[in-house]
N, C-alpha and C positions, 0 to 999 in steps of 0.2 A: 483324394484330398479331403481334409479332416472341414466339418462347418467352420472350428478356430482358426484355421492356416487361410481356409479361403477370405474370412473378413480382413485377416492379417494382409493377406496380397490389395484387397482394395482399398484398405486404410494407404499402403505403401503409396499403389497406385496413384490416391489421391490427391498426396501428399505431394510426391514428386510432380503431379499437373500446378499445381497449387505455386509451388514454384519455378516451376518453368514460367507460368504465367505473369508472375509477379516480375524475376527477373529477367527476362525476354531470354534468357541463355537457358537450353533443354536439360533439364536435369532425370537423371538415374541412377536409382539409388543402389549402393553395393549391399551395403551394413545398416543394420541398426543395434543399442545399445542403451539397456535402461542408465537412467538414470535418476537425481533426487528430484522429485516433485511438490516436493513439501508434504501436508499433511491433507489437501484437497484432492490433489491431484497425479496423476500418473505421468513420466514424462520419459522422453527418448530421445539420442542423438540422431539423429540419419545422415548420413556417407555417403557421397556422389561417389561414381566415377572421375571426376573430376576436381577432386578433392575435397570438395565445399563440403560444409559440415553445416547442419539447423539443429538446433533446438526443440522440442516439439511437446508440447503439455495434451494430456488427453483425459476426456472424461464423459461422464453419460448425455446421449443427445440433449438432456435438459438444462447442460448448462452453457449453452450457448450467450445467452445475458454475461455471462460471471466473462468469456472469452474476449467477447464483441471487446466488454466496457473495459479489460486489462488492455488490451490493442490500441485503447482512447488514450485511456493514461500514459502508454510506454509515449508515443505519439507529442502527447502534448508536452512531454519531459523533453523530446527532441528538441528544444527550444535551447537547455541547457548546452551550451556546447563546451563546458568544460569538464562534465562529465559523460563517462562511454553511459546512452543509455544503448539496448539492441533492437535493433530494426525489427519493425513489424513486417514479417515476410505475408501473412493473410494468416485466415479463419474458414474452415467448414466443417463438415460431416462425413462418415463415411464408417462403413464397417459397423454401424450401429453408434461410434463415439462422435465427439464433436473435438475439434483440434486446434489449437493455436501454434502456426510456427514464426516462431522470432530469429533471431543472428544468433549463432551458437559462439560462446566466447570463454576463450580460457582463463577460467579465474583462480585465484589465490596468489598473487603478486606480490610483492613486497608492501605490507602496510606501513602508512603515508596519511602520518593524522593532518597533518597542514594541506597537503593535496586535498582530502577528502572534504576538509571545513570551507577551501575556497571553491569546491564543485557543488558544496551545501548553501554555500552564500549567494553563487549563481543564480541556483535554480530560486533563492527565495527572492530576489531582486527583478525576476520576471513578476509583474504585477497584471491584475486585470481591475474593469470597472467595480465590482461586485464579488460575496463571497459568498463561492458554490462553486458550481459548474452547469453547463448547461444542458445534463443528463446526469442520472443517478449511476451506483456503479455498487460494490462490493468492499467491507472490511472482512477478511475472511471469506466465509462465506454468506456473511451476514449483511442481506442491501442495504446500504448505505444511501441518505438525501443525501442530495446535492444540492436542494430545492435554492436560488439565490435568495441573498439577502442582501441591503445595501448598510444592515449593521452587523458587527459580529458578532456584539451580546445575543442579535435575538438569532443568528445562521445557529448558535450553540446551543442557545436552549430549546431552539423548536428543531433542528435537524441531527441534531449531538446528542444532549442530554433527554430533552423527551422525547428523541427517538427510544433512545434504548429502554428509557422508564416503562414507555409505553409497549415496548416488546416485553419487558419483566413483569408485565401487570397481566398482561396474554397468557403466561407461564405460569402463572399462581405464586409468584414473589408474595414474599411474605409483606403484610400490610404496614409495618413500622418499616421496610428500607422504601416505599414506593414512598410514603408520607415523606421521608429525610429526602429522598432527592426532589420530589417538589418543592420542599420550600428551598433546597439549593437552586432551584432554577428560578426561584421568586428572587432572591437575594443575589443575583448573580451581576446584576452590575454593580455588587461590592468591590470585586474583584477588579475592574476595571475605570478606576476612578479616575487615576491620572496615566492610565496607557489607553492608544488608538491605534492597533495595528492595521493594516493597509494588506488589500487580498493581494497574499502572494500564493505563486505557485508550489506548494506542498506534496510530495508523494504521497501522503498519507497512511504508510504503514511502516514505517523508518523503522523498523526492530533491527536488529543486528543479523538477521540472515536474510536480509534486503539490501542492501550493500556490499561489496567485494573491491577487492583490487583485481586488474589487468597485471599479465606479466611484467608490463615496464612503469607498475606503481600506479596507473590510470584508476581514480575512481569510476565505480559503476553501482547503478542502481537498479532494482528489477521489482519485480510483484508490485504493482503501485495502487494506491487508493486514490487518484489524483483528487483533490479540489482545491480553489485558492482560499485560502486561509491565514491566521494566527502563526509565523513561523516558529514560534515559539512551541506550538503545537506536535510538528517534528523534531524539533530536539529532547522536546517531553520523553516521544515514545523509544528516541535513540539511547536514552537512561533506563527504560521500562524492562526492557530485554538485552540484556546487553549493554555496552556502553564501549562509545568510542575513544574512553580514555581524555587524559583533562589536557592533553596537547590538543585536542582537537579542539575547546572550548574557549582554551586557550586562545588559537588562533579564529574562530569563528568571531570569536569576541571585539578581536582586531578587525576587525571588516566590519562585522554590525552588532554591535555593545548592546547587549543582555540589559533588558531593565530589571532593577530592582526587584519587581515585582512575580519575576518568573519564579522564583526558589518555593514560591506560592502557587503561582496556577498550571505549574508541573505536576501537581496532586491534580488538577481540575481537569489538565488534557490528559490523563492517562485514567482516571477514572473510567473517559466511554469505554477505553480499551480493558479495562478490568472487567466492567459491564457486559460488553462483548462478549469475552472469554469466560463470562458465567454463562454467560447466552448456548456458547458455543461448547463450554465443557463440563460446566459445571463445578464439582470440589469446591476447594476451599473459596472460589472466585468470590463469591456471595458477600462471604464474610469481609472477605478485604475489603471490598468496594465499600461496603458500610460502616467499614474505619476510614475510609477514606472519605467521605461523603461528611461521616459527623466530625474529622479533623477540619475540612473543609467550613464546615459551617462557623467551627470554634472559633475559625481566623478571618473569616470577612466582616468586613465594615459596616 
């Protein structure tokens, strides 16, 4: 037996204890089969004997943080129950990697923009005290505060916006965009003069390959960045990558009417996300955000 086939057998092994444990019915696994894991992570089907099917994300023992805190999120999404989110089956180690298995779910259903707007309006009509959460967690693979706030101008500029300033100043960003996003965050309750949005529960990474449809049209959500927040915030980022088409705004609209004000601070919540993805890729990202940052500045109050 090859050292790769033997880690392969104790990861399986692992796996299958892992759920056995969780769901008190013994599991053994026949099959596995890669699948998409995005652009982090590594991922697989695994096949019982018994029909059951999981899901399974895998990646270096180091990132057990990035698993734990996606497990917090799917979890706290449960709340929604109009949309499928997938059960957190558990988290560990093994074979050298670290592993998250969830409910494995077949998606590409028939899209269902009204479905999807009233599984959106759900999840943001669950409210908490305070905006954050009560652990930090991952955009990407970039930590995310969660740090609470009881306003949401300052959860933005100190755990949003100078987060990421402050990781692009780490980096050696150039000293004119570090400058433009500071004084965005000095001026930033321009922006909310006459709106108070109230912490709702946000996924917090709504790009358009974070949501699916189930076979029988069911909205579903996955990869989450949970914290409660600005829902305006999630529909920024459902614009940024993708877009769910204007029946869905449509109908969101119908249930919780859009201020004014959004067509504006759409630029402001996708900016961390530009930010980010300079963070994380570089190219052109740099540049945009600092058209984005000084349109921003053109337009506040």
């Amino acid at each position: 037996m090859t050292r790769s086939s033997a880690r392969d057998d104790d990861l399986t092994a692992a796996l299958a204890r892992c759920i056995t444990d969780h769901t008190g019915v013994p599991f053994e696994a026949t099959g596995r089969s890669a699948r998409s894991g995005g652009s982090i992570n590594q991922a697989l089907r695994l096949e019982g004997t018994d029909g059951r099917r999981f899901f399974v994300k895998l990646n270096r023992g180091d990132h057990a943080g990035m698993f734990a805190a996606e497990a917090r999120g799917l979890t706290e999404l449960q709340r929604c129950e109009v949309l499928k989110i997938p059960e957190v089956i558990g988290t560990g180690e093994a074979g050298g990697a670290r592993f998250l298995i969830i409910e494995d779910l077949d998606l590409g259903g028939p899209r269902d923009a009204v479905a999807l707007a009233r599984g959106i309006t759900d999840m943001h009509g669950h409210t908490a005290s305070r905006f954050g959460l009560d652990e930090d967690n991952f955009i990407g693979s970039t930590p995310q505060s969660n740090r609470p706030h009881a306003d949401w101008v300052d959860f933005y500029r100190e755990e949003r916006l100078g987060f990421q300033r402050r990781l692009a100043r780490d980096r050696g960003a150039p000293r004119g965009r570090l400058d433009t996003l500071a004084e965005l965050e000095e001026r930033l309750d321009g922006f909310f003069t006459d709106y108070r949005p109230q912490p709702s529960l946000l996924h917090g990474d709504l790009w358009s390959g974070n949501w699916d449809f189930l076979g029988d049209g069911r909205p579903t959500l996955f990869d989450p960045a949970t914290y409660y927040g600005d829902p305006e915030a999630d529909l920024a980022m459902m614009e940024l990558f993708g877009h769910p088409g204007r029946d869905f705004f449509a109908a969101y609209a119908e249930q919780r009417p859009l201020d004014p004000g959004y067509a504006t601070r759409r630029t402001l919540y996708n900016l961390y996300h530009i930010l980010n993805h300079d963070h994380l890729f570089g190219g052109g990202y740099g540049s945009q955000a600092d058209r984005m940052a000084q349109q921003l500045l053109a337009e506040v109050r």
